[in-house]
C-alpha positions as CSV (number, residue, x, y, z in Angstrom):
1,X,39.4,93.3,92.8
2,X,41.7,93.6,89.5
3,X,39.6,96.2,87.3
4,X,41.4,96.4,83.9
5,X,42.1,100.2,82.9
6,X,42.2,101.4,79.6
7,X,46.0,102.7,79.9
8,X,47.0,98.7,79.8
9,X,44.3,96.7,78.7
10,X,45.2,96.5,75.1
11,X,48.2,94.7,76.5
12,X,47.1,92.3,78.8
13,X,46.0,89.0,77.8
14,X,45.0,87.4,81.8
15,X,45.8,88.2,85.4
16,X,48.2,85.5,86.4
17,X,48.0,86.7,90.1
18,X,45.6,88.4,91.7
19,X,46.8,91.6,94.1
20,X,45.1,89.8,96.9
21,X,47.2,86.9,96.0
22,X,50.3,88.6,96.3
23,X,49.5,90.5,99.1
24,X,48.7,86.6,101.2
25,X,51.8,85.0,99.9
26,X,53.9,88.1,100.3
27,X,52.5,88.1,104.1
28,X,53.5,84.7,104.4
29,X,56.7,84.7,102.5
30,X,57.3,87.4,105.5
31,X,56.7,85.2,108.1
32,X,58.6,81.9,107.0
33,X,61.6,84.6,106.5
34,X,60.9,85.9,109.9
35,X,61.1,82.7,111.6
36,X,64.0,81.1,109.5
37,X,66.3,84.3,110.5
38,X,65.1,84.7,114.3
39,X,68.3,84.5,115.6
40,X,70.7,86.0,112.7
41,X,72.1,89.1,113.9
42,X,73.1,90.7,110.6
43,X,70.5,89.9,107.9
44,X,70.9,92.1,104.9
45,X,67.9,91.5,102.3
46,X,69.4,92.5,98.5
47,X,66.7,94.1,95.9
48,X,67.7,92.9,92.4
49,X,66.3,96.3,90.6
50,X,64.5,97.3,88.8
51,X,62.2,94.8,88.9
52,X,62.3,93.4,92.9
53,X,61.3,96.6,94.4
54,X,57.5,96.4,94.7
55,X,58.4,92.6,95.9
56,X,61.4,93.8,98.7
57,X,59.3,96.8,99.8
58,X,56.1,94.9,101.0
59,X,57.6,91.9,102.0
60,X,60.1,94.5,104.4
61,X,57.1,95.4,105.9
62,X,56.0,91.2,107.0
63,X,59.8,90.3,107.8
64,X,59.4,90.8,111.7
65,X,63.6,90.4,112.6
66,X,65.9,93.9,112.3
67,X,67.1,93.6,108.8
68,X,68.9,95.9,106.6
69,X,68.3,96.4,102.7
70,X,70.6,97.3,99.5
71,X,70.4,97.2,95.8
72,X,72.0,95.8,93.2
73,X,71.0,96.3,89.4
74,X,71.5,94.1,86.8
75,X,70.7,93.6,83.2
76,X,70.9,90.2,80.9
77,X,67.5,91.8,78.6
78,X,67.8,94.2,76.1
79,X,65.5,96.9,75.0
80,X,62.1,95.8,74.1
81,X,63.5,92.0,75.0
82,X,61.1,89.2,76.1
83,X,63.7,86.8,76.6
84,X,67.4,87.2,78.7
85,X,70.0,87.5,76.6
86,X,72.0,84.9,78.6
87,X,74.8,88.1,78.6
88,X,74.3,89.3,82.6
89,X,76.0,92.9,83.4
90,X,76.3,94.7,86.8
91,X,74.8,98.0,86.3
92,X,75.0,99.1,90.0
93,X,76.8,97.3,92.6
94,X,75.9,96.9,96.6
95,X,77.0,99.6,98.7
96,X,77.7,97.9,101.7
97,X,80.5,95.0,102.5
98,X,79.0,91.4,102.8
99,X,81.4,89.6,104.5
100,X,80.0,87.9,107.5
101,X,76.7,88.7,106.4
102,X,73.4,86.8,106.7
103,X,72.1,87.7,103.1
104,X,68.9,87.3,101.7
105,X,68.3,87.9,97.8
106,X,65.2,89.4,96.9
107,X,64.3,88.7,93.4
108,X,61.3,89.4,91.3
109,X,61.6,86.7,88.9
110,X,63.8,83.5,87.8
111,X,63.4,82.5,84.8
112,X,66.4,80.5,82.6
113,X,68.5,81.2,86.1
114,X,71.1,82.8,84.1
115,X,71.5,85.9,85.8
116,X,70.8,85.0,89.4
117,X,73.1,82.4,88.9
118,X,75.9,85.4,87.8
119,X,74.6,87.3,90.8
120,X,74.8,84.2,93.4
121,X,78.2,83.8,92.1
122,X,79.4,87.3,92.6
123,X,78.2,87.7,96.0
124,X,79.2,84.0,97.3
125,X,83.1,85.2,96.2
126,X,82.2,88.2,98.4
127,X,82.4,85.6,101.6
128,X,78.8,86.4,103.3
129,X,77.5,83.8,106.2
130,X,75.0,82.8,104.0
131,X,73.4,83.7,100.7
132,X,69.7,82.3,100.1
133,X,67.0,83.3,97.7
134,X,63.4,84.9,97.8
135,X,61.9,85.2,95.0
136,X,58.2,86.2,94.1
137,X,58.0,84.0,91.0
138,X,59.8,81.2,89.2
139,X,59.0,79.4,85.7
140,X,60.5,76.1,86.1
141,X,59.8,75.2,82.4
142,X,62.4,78.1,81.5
143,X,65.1,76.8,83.6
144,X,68.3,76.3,82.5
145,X,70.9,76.8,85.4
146,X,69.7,74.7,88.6
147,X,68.7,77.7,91.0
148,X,67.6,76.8,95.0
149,X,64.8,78.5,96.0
150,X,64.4,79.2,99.5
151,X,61.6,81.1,99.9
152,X,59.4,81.2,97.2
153,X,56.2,83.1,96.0
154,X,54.6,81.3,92.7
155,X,55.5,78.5,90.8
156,X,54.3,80.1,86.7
157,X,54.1,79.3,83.2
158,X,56.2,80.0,80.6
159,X,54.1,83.2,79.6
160,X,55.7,86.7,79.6
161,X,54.2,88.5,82.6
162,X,54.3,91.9,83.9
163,X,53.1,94.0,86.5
164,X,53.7,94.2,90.3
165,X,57.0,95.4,89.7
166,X,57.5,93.9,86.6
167,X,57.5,95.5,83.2
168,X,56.3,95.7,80.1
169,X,58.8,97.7,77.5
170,X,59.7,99.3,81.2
171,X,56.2,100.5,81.8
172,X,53.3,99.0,84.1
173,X,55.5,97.9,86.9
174,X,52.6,99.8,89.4
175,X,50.0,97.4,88.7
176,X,49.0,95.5,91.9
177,X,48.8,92.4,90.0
178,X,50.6,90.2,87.6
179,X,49.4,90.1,84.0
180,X,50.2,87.7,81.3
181,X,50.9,90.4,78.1
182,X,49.4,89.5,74.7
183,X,51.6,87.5,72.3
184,X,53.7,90.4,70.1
185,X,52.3,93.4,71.3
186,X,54.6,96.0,71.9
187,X,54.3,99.5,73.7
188,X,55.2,102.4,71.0
Protein backbone atom coordinates (compact mmCIF):
# COMPACT_ATOMS: atom_id res chain seq x y z
CA UNK A 1 0.00 0.00 0.00
CA UNK A 2 0.94 3.77 -1.17
CA UNK A 3 1.01 5.77 2.32
CA UNK A 4 1.54 9.42 1.48
CA UNK A 5 4.49 10.97 3.66
CA UNK A 6 4.70 14.35 4.70
CA UNK A 7 8.15 15.04 2.82
CA UNK A 8 5.94 14.86 -0.61
CA UNK A 9 2.44 15.13 0.05
CA UNK A 10 2.08 18.81 -0.44
CA UNK A 11 3.09 17.95 -3.99
CA UNK A 12 1.13 15.23 -5.03
CA UNK A 13 -2.16 15.59 -6.41
CA UNK A 14 -3.08 11.34 -7.14
CA UNK A 15 -1.20 8.08 -7.47
CA UNK A 16 -1.27 7.36 -11.10
CA UNK A 17 0.33 3.87 -10.52
CA UNK A 18 0.29 1.90 -7.73
CA UNK A 19 3.94 0.27 -6.65
CA UNK A 20 2.23 -3.10 -6.86
CA UNK A 21 1.25 -2.05 -10.31
CA UNK A 22 4.60 -1.43 -11.36
CA UNK A 23 6.10 -4.14 -9.75
CA UNK A 24 3.22 -6.76 -12.01
CA UNK A 25 3.79 -4.97 -15.31
CA UNK A 26 7.49 -4.61 -14.71
CA UNK A 27 7.40 -8.61 -14.04
CA UNK A 28 5.69 -9.03 -17.13
CA UNK A 29 7.39 -6.47 -19.28
CA UNK A 30 10.45 -8.96 -18.11
CA UNK A 31 9.03 -11.84 -19.34
CA UNK A 32 7.69 -10.70 -22.93
CA UNK A 33 11.45 -9.33 -23.22
CA UNK A 34 12.68 -12.64 -22.12
CA UNK A 35 10.94 -14.56 -24.56
CA UNK A 36 11.23 -12.07 -27.61
CA UNK A 37 15.22 -12.14 -27.12
CA UNK A 38 15.56 -16.08 -26.33
CA UNK A 39 17.86 -16.67 -28.93
CA UNK A 40 19.79 -13.17 -29.37
CA UNK A 41 23.21 -13.65 -28.37
CA UNK A 42 24.34 -10.12 -27.72
CA UNK A 43 21.35 -8.16 -26.13
CA UNK A 44 22.53 -4.85 -24.67
CA UNK A 45 19.52 -3.09 -22.66
CA UNK A 46 20.45 1.05 -22.74
CA UNK A 47 19.17 3.11 -19.45
CA UNK A 48 18.13 6.57 -20.70
CA UNK A 49 19.29 8.43 -17.15
CA UNK A 50 18.47 9.84 -15.04
CA UNK A 51 15.16 8.96 -15.09
CA UNK A 52 15.13 5.04 -16.46
CA UNK A 53 17.12 3.70 -13.76
CA UNK A 54 14.55 2.52 -11.20
CA UNK A 55 12.71 1.17 -14.45
CA UNK A 56 16.15 -0.74 -16.04
CA UNK A 57 17.15 -1.95 -12.64
CA UNK A 58 14.02 -4.09 -11.71
CA UNK A 59 13.09 -5.01 -14.93
CA UNK A 60 17.12 -6.53 -15.15
CA UNK A 61 16.15 -8.58 -12.48
CA UNK A 62 12.62 -10.30 -14.72
CA UNK A 63 14.71 -10.34 -18.13
CA UNK A 64 15.68 -14.13 -17.81
CA UNK A 65 18.32 -14.14 -21.18
CA UNK A 66 22.26 -13.00 -20.47
CA UNK A 67 22.04 -9.38 -21.26
CA UNK A 68 24.42 -6.56 -20.76
CA UNK A 69 23.51 -2.86 -19.63
CA UNK A 70 24.88 0.83 -20.42
CA UNK A 71 23.81 4.39 -20.00
CA UNK A 72 23.27 7.06 -21.93
CA UNK A 73 22.14 10.58 -20.55
CA UNK A 74 20.26 13.02 -22.16
CA UNK A 75 18.53 16.28 -21.58
CA UNK A 76 15.73 18.16 -23.87
CA UNK A 77 14.05 19.80 -20.10
CA UNK A 78 15.51 22.56 -18.47
CA UNK A 79 15.65 23.39 -14.91
CA UNK A 80 12.40 23.45 -13.06
CA UNK A 81 10.78 22.46 -16.74
CA UNK A 82 7.48 20.61 -17.01
CA UNK A 83 7.52 20.39 -20.61
CA UNK A 84 10.70 19.25 -23.21
CA UNK A 85 12.13 21.87 -24.68
CA UNK A 86 12.08 20.03 -28.10
CA UNK A 87 16.24 21.02 -27.92
CA UNK A 88 17.68 17.20 -27.04
CA UNK A 89 21.54 17.18 -25.93
CA UNK A 90 23.86 14.13 -25.21
CA UNK A 91 25.12 14.63 -21.85
CA UNK A 92 26.86 11.18 -21.52
CA UNK A 93 27.37 8.89 -24.25
CA UNK A 94 27.36 4.77 -24.23
CA UNK A 95 30.54 3.31 -23.40
CA UNK A 96 30.48 0.36 -25.34
CA UNK A 97 30.37 -0.17 -29.41
CA UNK A 98 26.86 -1.17 -30.82
CA UNK A 99 27.49 -2.47 -33.92
CA UNK A 100 26.13 -5.90 -34.37
CA UNK A 101 24.20 -5.48 -31.32
CA UNK A 102 20.80 -6.71 -30.28
CA UNK A 103 19.77 -3.38 -28.45
CA UNK A 104 17.10 -2.74 -26.21
CA UNK A 105 16.21 1.02 -25.04
CA UNK A 106 15.07 1.32 -21.73
CA UNK A 107 13.16 4.47 -21.15
CA UNK A 108 11.17 5.91 -18.37
CA UNK A 109 8.92 7.95 -20.22
CA UNK A 110 7.88 9.18 -23.92
CA UNK A 111 6.13 11.95 -23.99
CA UNK A 112 6.18 14.46 -27.36
CA UNK A 113 8.80 11.57 -28.74
CA UNK A 114 11.25 14.34 -29.32
CA UNK A 115 14.13 13.06 -27.69
CA UNK A 116 13.86 9.31 -28.05
CA UNK A 117 13.38 10.03 -31.50
CA UNK A 118 17.13 12.06 -31.35
CA UNK A 119 18.29 9.09 -29.36
CA UNK A 120 16.77 6.28 -31.90
CA UNK A 121 18.49 8.25 -34.51
CA UNK A 122 21.86 8.35 -32.99
CA UNK A 123 22.11 4.90 -32.20
CA UNK A 124 20.42 3.43 -35.50
CA UNK A 125 23.65 5.46 -37.46
CA UNK A 126 25.70 3.45 -34.92
CA UNK A 127 24.67 0.09 -37.16
CA UNK A 128 23.25 -2.25 -34.13
CA UNK A 129 21.24 -5.62 -35.27
CA UNK A 130 18.30 -4.09 -33.94
CA UNK A 131 17.16 -1.24 -31.84
CA UNK A 132 13.62 -1.54 -30.02
CA UNK A 133 12.00 0.27 -27.21
CA UNK A 134 10.84 -0.45 -23.60
CA UNK A 135 9.40 1.93 -22.00
CA UNK A 136 7.52 2.18 -18.51
CA UNK A 137 5.11 4.84 -19.73
CA UNK A 138 3.86 6.74 -22.77
CA UNK A 139 1.23 9.75 -23.09
CA UNK A 140 -0.02 9.33 -26.45
CA UNK A 141 -2.04 12.70 -26.29
CA UNK A 142 1.52 14.41 -26.03
CA UNK A 143 2.86 12.83 -29.05
CA UNK A 144 4.36 14.58 -31.69
CA UNK A 145 7.06 12.38 -33.41
CA UNK A 146 5.55 8.74 -34.33
CA UNK A 147 7.57 6.57 -31.73
CA UNK A 148 7.14 2.33 -31.92
CA UNK A 149 6.76 0.96 -28.78
CA UNK A 150 7.78 -2.45 -28.38
CA UNK A 151 7.47 -3.29 -25.04
CA UNK A 152 5.37 -1.12 -23.14
CA UNK A 153 4.46 -0.48 -19.43
CA UNK A 154 1.30 2.16 -19.17
CA UNK A 155 -0.59 3.95 -21.57
CA UNK A 156 -1.10 7.79 -19.30
CA UNK A 157 -2.65 11.02 -19.36
CA UNK A 158 -1.30 14.14 -20.17
CA UNK A 159 -0.60 14.99 -16.42
CA UNK A 160 2.91 15.66 -15.13
CA UNK A 161 3.99 12.64 -13.09
CA UNK A 162 6.75 11.80 -10.91
CA UNK A 163 8.04 9.20 -8.89
CA UNK A 164 9.45 5.69 -9.53
CA UNK A 165 12.40 7.12 -11.04
CA UNK A 166 10.91 10.13 -12.09
CA UNK A 167 11.29 13.59 -10.75
CA UNK A 168 9.87 16.29 -9.45
CA UNK A 169 12.39 19.65 -9.69
CA UNK A 170 15.00 16.39 -9.56
CA UNK A 171 13.66 15.18 -6.27
CA UNK A 172 11.28 12.18 -5.40
CA UNK A 173 12.58 9.86 -7.97
CA UNK A 174 12.55 6.91 -4.81
CA UNK A 175 8.96 6.83 -4.52
CA UNK A 176 7.68 3.31 -5.32
CA UNK A 177 4.90 4.78 -7.20
CA UNK A 178 3.97 7.18 -9.79
CA UNK A 179 2.28 10.41 -8.66
CA UNK A 180 0.40 12.99 -10.67
CA UNK A 181 2.11 16.55 -8.95
CA UNK A 182 -0.29 19.39 -8.25
CA UNK A 183 -0.84 21.94 -11.03
CA UNK A 184 2.12 24.89 -10.34
CA UNK A 185 3.65 23.72 -7.38
CA UNK A 186 7.14 23.97 -7.33
CA UNK A 187 9.86 22.52 -4.89
CA UNK A 188 11.92 25.63 -3.29
Amino acid sequence: MDIPNPAYVAYLSEILVGSDAIQKRVQALGQEISQFYENAPDLLLVCVLKGGVMFLTDLMRHVSVPHAIDFMAVSSYGAGARRSSGSVRIMMDLGQDISGRDVLIVEDIIDSGHTLDYIIDQLRARKPASLRVCSLLSKPERREVDIQIDFLGFEIPDKFVFGYGLDLDEKFRNLPFIGVAKPGVMIE
